[in-house]
C-alpha positions in Angstrom: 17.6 -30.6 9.5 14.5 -31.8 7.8 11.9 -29.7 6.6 9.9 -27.8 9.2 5.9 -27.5 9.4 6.8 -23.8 10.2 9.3 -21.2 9.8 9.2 -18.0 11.8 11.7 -15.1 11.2 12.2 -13.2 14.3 12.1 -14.1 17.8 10.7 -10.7 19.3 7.3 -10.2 20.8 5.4 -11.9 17.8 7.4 -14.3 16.8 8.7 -15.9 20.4 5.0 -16.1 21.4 3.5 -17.3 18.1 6.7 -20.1 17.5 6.1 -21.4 21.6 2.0 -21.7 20.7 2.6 -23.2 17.3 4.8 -25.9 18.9 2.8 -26.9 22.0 1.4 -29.4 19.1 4.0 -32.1 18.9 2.9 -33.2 15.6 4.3 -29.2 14.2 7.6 -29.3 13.5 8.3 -25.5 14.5 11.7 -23.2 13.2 12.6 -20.1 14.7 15.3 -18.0 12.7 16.6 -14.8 14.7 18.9 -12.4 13.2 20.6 -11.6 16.7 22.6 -13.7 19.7 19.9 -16.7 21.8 20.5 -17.5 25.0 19.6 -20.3 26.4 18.9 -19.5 30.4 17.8 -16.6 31.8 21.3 -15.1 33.0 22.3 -15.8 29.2 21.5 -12.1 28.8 23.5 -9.2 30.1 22.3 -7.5 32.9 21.6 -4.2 31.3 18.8 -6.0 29.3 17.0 -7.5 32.6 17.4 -4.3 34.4 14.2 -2.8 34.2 15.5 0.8 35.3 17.3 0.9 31.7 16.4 1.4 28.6 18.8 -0.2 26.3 17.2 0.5 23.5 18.0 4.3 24.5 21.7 2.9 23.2 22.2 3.2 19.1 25.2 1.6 19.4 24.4 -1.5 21.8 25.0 -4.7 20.1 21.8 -6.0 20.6 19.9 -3.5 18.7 19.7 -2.8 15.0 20.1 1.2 14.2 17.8 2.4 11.7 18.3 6.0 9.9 15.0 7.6 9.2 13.5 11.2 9.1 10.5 12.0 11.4 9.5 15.3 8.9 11.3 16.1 5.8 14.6 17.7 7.3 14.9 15.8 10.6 17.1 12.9 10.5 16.7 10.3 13.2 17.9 6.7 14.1 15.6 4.5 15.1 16.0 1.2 16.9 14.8 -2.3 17.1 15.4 -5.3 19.2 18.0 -7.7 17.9 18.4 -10.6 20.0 16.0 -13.5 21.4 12.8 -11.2 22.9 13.7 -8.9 20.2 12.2 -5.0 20.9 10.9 -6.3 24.4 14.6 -7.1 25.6 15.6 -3.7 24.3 12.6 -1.3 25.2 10.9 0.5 28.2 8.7 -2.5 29.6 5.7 -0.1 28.8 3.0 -2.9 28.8 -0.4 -1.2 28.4 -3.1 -3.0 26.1 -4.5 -1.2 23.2 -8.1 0.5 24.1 -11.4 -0.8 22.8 -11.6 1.7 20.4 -8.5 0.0 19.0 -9.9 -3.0 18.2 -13.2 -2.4 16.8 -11.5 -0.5 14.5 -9.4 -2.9 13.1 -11.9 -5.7 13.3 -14.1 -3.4 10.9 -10.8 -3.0 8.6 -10.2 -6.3 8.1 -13.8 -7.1 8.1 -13.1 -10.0 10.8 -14.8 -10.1 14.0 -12.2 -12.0 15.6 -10.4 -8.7 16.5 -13.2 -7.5 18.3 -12.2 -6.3 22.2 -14.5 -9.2 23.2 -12.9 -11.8 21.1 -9.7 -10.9 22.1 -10.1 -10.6 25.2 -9.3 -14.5 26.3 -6.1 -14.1 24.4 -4.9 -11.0 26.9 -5.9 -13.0 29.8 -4.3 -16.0 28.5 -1.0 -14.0 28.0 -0.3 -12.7 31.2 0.3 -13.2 35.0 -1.2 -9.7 36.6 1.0 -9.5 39.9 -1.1 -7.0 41.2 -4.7 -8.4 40.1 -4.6 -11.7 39.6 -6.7 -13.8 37.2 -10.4 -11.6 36.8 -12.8 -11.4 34.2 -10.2 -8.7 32.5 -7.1 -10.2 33.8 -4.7 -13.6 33.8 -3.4 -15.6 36.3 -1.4 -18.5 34.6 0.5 -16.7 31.7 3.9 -16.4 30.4 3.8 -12.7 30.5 4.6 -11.7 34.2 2.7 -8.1 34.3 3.2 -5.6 37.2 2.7 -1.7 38.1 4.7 0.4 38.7 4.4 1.7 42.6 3.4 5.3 43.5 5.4 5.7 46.6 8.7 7.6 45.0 8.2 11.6 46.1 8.4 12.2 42.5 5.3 9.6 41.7 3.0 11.0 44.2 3.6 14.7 43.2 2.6 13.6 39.6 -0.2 11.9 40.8 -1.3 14.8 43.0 -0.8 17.4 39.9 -2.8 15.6 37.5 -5.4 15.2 40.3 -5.3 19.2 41.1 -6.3 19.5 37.6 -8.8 17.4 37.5 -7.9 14.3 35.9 -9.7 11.1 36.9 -7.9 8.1 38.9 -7.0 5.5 36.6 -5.4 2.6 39.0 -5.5 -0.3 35.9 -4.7 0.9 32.8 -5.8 -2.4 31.6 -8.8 -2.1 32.4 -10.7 -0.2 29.4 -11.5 2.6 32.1 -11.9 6.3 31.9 -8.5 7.9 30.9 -6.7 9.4 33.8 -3.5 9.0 35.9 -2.0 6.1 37.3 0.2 3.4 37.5 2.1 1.8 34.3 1.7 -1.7 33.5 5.1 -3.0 32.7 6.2 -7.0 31.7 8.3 -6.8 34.7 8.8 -8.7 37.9 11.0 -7.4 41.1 13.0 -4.8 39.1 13.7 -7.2 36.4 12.4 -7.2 32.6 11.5 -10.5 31.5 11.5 -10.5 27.7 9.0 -12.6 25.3 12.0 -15.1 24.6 12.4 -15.8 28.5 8.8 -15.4 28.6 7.8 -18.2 25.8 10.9 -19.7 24.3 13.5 -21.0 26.9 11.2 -23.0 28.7 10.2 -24.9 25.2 13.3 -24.9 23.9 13.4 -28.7 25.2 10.3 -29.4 23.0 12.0 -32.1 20.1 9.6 -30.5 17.7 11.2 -26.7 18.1 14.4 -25.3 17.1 15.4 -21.7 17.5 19.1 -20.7 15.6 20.4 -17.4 16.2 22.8 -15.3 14.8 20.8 -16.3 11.3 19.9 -13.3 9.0 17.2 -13.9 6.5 17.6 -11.9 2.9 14.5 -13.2 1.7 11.9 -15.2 0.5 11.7 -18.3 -1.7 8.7 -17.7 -3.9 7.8 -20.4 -6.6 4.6 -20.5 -8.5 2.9 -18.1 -6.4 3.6 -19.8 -3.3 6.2 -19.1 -0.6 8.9 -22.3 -0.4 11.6 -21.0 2.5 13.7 -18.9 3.0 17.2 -17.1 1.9 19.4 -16.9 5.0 23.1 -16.3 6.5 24.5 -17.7 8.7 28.0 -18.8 10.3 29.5 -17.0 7.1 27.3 -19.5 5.1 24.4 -18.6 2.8 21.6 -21.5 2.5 18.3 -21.8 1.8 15.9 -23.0 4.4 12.5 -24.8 3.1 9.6 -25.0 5.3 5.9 -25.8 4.7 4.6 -22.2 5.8 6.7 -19.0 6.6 5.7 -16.3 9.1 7.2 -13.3 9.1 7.8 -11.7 12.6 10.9 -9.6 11.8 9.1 -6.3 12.8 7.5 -3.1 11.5 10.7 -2.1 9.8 12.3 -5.6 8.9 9.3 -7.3 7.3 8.4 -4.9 4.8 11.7 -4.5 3.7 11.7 -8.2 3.6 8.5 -8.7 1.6 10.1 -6.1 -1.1 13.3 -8.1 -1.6 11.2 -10.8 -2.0 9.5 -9.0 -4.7 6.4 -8.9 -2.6 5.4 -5.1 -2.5 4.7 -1.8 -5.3 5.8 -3.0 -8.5 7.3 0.1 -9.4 9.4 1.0 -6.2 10.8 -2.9 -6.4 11.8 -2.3 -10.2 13.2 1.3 -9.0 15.2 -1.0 -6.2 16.1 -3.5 -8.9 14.2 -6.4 -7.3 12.4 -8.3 -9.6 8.7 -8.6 -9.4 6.9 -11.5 -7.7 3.4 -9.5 -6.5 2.4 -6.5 -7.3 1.4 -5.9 -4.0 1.3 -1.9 -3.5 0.3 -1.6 0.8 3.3 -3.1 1.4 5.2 -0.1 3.2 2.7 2.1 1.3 1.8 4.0 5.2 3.5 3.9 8.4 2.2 4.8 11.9 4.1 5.7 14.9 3.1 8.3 17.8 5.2 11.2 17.5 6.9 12.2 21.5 8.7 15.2 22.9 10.8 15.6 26.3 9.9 18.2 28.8 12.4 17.7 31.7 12.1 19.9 34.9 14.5 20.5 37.7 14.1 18.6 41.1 14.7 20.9 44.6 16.4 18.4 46.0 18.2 14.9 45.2 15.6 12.5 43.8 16.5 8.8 44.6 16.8 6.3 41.9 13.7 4.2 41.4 13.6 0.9 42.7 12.0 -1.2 40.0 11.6 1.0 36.9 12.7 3.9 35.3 9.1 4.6 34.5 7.0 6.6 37.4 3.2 7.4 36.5 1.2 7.8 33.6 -1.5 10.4 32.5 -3.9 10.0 29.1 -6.1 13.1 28.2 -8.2 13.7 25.4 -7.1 16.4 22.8 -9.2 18.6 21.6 -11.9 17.5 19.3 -12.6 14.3 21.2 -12.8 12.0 19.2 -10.5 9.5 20.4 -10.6 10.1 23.9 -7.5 9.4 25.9 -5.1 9.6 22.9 -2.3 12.3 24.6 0.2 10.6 26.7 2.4 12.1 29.2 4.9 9.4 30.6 7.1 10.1 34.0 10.7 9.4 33.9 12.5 8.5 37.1 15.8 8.6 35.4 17.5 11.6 33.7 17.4 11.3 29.9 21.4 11.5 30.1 21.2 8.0 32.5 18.5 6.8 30.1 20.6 7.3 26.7 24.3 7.0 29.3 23.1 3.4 31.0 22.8 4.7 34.3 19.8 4.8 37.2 21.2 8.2 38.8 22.9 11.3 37.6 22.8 13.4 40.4 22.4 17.4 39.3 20.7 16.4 36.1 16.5 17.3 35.1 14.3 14.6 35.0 11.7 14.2 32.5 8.3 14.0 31.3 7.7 12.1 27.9 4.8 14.0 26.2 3.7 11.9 23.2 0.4 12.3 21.0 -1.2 8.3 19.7 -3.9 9.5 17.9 -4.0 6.5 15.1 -3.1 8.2 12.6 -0.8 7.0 9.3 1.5 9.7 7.8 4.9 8.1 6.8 5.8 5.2 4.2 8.7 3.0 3.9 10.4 2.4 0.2 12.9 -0.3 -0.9 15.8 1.2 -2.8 18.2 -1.4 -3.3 18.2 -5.2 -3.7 21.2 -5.9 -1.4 19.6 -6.1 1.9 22.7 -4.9 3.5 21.0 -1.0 2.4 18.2 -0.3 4.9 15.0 1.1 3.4 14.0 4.9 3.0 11.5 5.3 6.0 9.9 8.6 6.1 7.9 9.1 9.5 6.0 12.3 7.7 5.3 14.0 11.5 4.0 17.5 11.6 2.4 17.4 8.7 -0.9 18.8 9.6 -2.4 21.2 11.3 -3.8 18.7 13.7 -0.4 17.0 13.9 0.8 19.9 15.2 -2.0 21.0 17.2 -2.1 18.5 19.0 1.5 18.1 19.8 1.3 21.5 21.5 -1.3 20.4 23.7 1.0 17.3 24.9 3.4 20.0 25.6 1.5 22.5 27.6 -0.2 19.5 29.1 2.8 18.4 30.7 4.0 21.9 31.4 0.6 22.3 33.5 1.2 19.5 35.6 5.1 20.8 36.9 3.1 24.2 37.2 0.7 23.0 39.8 1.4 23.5 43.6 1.6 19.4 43.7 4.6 19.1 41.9 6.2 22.5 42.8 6.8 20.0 46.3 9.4 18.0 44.7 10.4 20.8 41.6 12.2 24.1 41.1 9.9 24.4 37.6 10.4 23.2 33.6 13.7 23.3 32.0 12.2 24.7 28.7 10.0 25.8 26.9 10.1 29.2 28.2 7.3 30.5 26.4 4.3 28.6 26.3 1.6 30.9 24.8 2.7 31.5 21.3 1.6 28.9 18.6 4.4 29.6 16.3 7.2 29.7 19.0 6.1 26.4 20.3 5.7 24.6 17.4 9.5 26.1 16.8 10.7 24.6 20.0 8.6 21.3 19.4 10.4 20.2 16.0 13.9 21.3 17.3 12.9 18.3 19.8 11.2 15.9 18.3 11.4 12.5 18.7 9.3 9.1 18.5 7.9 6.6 20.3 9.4 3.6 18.9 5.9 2.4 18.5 6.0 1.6 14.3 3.1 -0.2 13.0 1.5 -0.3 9.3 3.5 -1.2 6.7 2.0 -4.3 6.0 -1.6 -3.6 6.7 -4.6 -6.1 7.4 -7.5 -5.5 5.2 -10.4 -6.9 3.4 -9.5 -9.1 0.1 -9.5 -6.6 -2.8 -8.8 -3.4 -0.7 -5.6 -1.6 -2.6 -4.3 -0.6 1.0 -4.1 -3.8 2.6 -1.7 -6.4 2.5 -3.0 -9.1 4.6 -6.1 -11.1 5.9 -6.8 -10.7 9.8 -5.1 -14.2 9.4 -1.8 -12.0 8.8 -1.8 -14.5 5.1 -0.5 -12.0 2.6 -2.5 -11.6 -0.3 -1.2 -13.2 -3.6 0.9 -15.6 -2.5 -0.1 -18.4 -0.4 2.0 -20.5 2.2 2.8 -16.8 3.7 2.2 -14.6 6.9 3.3 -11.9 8.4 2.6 -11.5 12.4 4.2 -8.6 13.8 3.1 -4.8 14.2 3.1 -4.1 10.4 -0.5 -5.7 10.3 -1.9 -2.9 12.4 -3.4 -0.7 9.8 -2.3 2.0 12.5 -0.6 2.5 15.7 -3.2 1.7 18.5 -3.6 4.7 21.5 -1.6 2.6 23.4 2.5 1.9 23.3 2.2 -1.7 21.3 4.3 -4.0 23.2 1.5 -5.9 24.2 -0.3 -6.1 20.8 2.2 -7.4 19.6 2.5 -10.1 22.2 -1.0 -10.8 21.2 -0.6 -11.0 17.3 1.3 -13.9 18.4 -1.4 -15.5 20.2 -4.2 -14.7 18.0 -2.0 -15.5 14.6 -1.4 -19.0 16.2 -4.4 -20.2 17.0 -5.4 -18.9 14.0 -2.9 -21.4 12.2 -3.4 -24.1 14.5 -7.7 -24.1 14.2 -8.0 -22.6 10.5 -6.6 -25.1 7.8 
């Protein structure tokens, strides 16, 4: 193999989309390393990963996922996992494919002091992206993109008594939540298309893989990066048994919020004195590299039906509600998420479990950064020490509790009491210090991990890249995944991540 323009670790929702842009120019040689199995067709991957009612990243021990152990607060242990396989996290998660909100975007265009990630500068990329099956191609939406994206239908009993709760509360209509409207209750956008998940690599990848100019290898682990004189040369990597190094003109790390980091420190790319502490010799003192993380902390309220609820049709996911918590000022940031499928079929790999609760996911996405992840060996066979750091606040816990009894209002209304017999738990909802008691016993995440390799302005201590994703202090480098978020947007970030793709591409393809 000669010498690639480009090398991207990680096929996922970063890397699939950025390697397929990268190589629509035949004169880029374009290589795509991905530490799990790529298919070639379509029906290449199981059917639990295109079934759109499962959630096999619900699975820990599902060959297609890497398991993580973390702690989401000091004495919670958790395992947390990521896609591993062609598509990456969007084989392997809920479909959830909501845009990040304006606010969003602003923000980070101010943090890395580049008006390219402005809402309206982006805005052609998240048209380009997608096929809207329910809008078509608008001012706001695509037509002609990779990305098929669809709702999810309201007609389920279940779905129109959530509707009409959050309706009897007050809560606006929200029919696109795409559309950078009022927060409310509605529909969920999902990269779906008649019941079936279709996945950034069948999305992007298969149907380029005939392009002479782009090769994607799987089952190929990277361990880290060539560094010499300050600039990145290839890569370290295994595969069939054999270890090799792989040179390319410009690397691109897509591994993920978790991997990448973690790669960047046995690189000795990171904070000097927790690579020395890990034994990794020092390339860049580079000290935002895992220095924060940022995820969206989520609890389960499940309630009981009256009667048997059938299984969804195209989904798992039923409607969606955003509410502001209190303080206001980022509007829209609670999310309460309907579940058509019992958490036993969710985590058990089945659509029905007749006599079981179903569920309502109550999560809180205020951006916020609380957790760090730390290197502590050189053998990447250890995984890194990631810390979440949920519940540390006040505020944090505040507004966890109004996710909660947000969630516990709407299966108290007369709209839902149609289709349920009431809440499983909590039982008491009026006492601070009992609910936040009940809260940690039940916490969980979102899976939504962003920031440990933060985009920033050139000289800021807590950033680690440009808005380019070009990591600061060694050249011939990138990083285009989730970690550039400074923080987790108030959206799920499947489809930012899609976008870092498309935006880090054309960046590479019009900026020399």
């Amino acid at each position: 193999m000669r010498r690639p323009d480009v090398l991207v670790v990680g096929a996922g929702g970063s890397g699939a989309a950025l390697a397929a842009r990268l190589s629509e120019d035949p004169g880029r040689t374009v290589l795509v390393l991905e530490a799990g199995p790529v298919p070639r067709f379509p029906p290449g991957f199981p059917a639990e990963l295109r079934d759109a009612r499962l959630v096999p990243g619900a699975w820990p021990d599902a060959p297609t996922v890497r398991a993580y152990p973390v702690r989401l607060t000091p004495d919670l242990p958790y395992t947390a996992v990521r896609g591993r396989v062609l598509g990456g996290s969007t084989t392997v998660n809920g479909g959830y494919f909501i845009r990040a909100r304006r606010e969003d975007f602003d923000r980070w265009s101010a943090r890395a002091g580049d008006a390219r990630w402005a809402y309206e500068r982006v805005l052609p990329f998240l048209r380009v992206l997608e096929t809207d099956l329910d809008f078509g191609a608008t001012p706001v939406h695509g037509g002609h993109g990779p990305v098929p994206v669809g709702r999810t239908g309201l007609g389920h009993p279940a779905v129109e008594a959530f509707r009409a709760a959050a309706r009897e509360l007050g809560h606006p209509d929200e029919p696109d939540k795409n559309a950078q409207g009022v927060p409310g209750v509605g529909p969920v956008p999902t990269n779906s298309a008649g019941g079936e998940r279709i996945n950034t690599g069948t999305a992007y990848l298969l149907g380029a893989l005939g392009r002479p100019n782009l090769t994607v290898l799987g089952d190929c682990s990277v361990r880290s990066v060539a560094v010499e004189r300050g600039r990145a040369t290839g890569v370290v990597a295994d595969r069939n048994g054999r270890r090799t190094v792989l040179e390319a003109g410009e690397i691109v790390l897509c591994a993920g919020s978790f991997a990448s980091p973690h790669l960047l420190h046995l690189s000795g790319i990171g904070p000097a004195k927790v690579l020395t502490r890990a034994g990794v010799p020092v390339v860049e003192d580079l000290p935002a590299v895992g220095a924060a993380l940022s995820d969206h902390p989520q609890v389960v309220l499940e309630w009981t039906p009256r009667r048997p609820v059938a299984e969804p049709a195209g989904s798992w996911l039923g409607g969606a509600l955003h509410l502001s918590s209190s303080g206001g000022d980022h509007p829209g940031d609670l999310e309460i998420l309907q579940s058509l499928v019992p958490m036993a079929g969710l985590v058990g790999r089945r659509t029905a479990v007749p006599g079981r609760p179903l569920a309502l996911l109550a999560s809180v996405q205020t951006p916020r950064t609380s957790g760090r992840l730390r290197t502590v060996s050189a053998d990447p066979r250890v995984p890194p020490r990631i810390d979440y750091g949920y519940l540390e606040t006040a505020d944090d816990r505040r507004r966890l509790r109004e996710a909660v009894r947000a969630a516990a209002a709407l299966l108290s209304t007369s709209a839902f009491g149609e289709v349920s017999a009431g809440v499983v738990e909590p039982a008491s909802l009026d006492d601070d210090g009992l609910l936040d008691r009940w809260i940690r016993s039940r916490l969980g995440t979102s899976q939504h991990t962003c920031g440990t390799v933060p985009m920033g302005r050139a000289g800021d201590p807590s950033a680690a890249v440009d808005g380019h994703g070009r990591v600061y202090g060694v050249s011939g480098l990138r990083v285009a995944d989730t970690s550039i978020l400074p923080a987790a947007p108030l959206r799920g970030p499947a489809a930012t991540a899609v976008l870092i793709g498309e935006l880090i591409a054309h960046a590479m393809c019009t900026v020399r």
